[in-house]
C-alpha positions as CSV (number, residue, x, y, z in Angstrom):
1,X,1.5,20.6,37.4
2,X,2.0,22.5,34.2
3,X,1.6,20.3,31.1
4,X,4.4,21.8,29.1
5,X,3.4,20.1,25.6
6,X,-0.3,21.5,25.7
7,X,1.8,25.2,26.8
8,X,3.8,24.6,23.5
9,X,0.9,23.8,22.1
10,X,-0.7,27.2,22.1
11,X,2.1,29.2,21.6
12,X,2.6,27.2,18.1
13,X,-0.9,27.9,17.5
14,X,-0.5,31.2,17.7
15,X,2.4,31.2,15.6
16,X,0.8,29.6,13.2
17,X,-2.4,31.9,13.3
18,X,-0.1,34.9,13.5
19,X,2.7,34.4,10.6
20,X,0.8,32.0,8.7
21,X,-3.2,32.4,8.8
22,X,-3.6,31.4,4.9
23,X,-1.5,28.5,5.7
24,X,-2.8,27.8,9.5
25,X,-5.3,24.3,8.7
26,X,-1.6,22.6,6.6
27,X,0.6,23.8,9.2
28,X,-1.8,22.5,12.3
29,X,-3.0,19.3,10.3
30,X,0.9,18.4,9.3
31,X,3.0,19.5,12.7
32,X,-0.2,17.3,15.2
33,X,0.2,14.9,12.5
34,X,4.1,14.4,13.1
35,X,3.7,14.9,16.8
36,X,1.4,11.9,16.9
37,X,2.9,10.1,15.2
38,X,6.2,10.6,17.6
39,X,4.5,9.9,20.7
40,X,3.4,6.7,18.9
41,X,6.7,5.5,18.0
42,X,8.0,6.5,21.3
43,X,6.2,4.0,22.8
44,X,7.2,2.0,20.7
45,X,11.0,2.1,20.7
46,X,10.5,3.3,24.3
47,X,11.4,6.6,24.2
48,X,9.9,9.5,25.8
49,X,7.0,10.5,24.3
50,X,6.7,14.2,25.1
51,X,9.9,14.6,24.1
52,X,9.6,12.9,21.2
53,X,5.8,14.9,20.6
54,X,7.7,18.5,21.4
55,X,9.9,17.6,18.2
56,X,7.0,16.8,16.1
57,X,5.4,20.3,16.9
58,X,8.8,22.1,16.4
59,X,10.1,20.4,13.7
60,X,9.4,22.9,11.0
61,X,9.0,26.3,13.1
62,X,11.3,27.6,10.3
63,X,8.6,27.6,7.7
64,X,6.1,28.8,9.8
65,X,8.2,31.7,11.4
66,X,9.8,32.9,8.1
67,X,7.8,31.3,5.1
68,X,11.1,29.6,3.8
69,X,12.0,25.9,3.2
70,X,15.3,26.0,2.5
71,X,17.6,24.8,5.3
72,X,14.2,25.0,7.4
73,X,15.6,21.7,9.3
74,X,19.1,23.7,10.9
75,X,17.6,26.9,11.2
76,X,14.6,26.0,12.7
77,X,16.7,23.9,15.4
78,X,17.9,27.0,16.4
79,X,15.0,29.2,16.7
80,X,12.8,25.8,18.5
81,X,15.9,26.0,21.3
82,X,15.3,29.7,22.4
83,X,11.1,29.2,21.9
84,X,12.3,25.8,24.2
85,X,14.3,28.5,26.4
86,X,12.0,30.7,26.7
87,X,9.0,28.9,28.2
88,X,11.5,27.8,30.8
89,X,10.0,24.3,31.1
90,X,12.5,22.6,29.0
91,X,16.3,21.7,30.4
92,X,18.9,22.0,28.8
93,X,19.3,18.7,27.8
94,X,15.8,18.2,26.9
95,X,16.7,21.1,24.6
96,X,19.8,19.6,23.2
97,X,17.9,16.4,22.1
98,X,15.1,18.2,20.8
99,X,17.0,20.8,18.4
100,X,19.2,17.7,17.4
101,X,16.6,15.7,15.7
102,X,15.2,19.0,14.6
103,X,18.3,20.1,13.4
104,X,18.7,16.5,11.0
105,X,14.9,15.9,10.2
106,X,15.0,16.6,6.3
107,X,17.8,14.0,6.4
108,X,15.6,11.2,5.2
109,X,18.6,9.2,3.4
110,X,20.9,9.5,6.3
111,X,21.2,7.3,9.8
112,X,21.8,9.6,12.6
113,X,22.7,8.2,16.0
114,X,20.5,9.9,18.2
115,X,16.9,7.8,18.7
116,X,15.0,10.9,18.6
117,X,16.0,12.4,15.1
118,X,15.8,9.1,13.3
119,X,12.2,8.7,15.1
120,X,10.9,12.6,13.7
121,X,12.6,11.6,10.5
122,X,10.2,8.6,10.4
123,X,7.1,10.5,12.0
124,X,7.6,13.0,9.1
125,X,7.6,10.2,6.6
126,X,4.6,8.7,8.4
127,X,2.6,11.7,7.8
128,X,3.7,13.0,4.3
129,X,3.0,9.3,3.4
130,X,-0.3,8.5,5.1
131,X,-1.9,12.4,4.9
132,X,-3.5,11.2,2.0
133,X,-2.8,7.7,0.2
134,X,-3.5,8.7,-2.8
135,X,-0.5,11.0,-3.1
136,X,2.5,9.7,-4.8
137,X,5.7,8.6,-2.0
138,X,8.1,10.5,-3.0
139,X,11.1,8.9,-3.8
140,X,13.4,10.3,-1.1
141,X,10.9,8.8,1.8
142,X,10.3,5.1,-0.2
143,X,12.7,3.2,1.7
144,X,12.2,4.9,5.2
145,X,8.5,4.4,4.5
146,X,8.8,0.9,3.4
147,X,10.8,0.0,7.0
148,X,8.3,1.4,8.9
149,X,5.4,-0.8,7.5
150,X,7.6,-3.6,8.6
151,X,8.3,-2.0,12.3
152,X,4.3,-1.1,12.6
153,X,3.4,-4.6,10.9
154,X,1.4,-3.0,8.1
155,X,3.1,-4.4,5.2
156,X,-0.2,-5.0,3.4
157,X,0.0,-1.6,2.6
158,X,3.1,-2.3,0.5
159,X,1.2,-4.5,-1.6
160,X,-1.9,-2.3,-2.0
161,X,-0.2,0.4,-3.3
């Protein structure tokens, strides 16, 4: 059996290593970051976590592909559904899911109905916010960040910092 998350994987890394080689340790630390941090609230909120892990490694292909941040989120839904595509290990449902809470993931303010983009919403909030603790939250994260204290029963944090 073909494990299609450690195939995605390597293609990302080449990606990465290919379009972005002076960016390649943020890129890998930041993208495995997010995707752990998905498979962890997957399990969680019992979800699937390799779905929810694929969106963590897609979620900004945008930046990585082109070197821009603007609409990265909406564009980069697009271009994860034809890498998704074209590894041909992904349906097209999967897909759909996938490029959805891709598609919504810079969103931070707004409640989207589908599990999976409010869970990379939070994984992406997880790891801006706990990369480094001594970074300021920014502001647009603070609530989303706060909640998910609660959810993970870490609130001590809240009071440390």
């Amino acid at each position: 059996m073909r494990n299609r998350l450690e195939i995605l994987r390597n293609e990302i890394d080449t990606l990465i290593m290919t379009k972005q080689p002076g960016n390649f340790r943020h890129f890998v630390i930041h993208l495995y970051g997010v995707s752990g941090f998905c498979s962890l609230l997957a399990l969680r909120r019992n979800l699937d976590v390799e779905i929810a892990a694929t969106c963590g490694m897609l979620h900004d292909i945008y930046q990585i592909t082109h070197g821009i941040i603007e609409k990265h989120a909406v564009k980069g839904a697009d271009e994860a559904g034809k890498i998704l595509k074209a590894t041909g290990l992904y349906s097209d449902e999967e897909i759909s899911i996938i490029t959805n809470a891709i598609s919504t993931h810079s969103k931070k303010r707004v409640f989207h109905d589908s599990p999976y983009a409010e869970l990379l919403k939070d994984a992406d909030v997880l790891d801006h916010c706990l990369y480094n603790t001594d970074y300021p939250i920014i502001e647009k994260e603070q609530v989303r960040y706060e909640n998910l204290l609660i959810e993970l029963g870490c609130e001590i944090l809240m009071k440390q910092g």
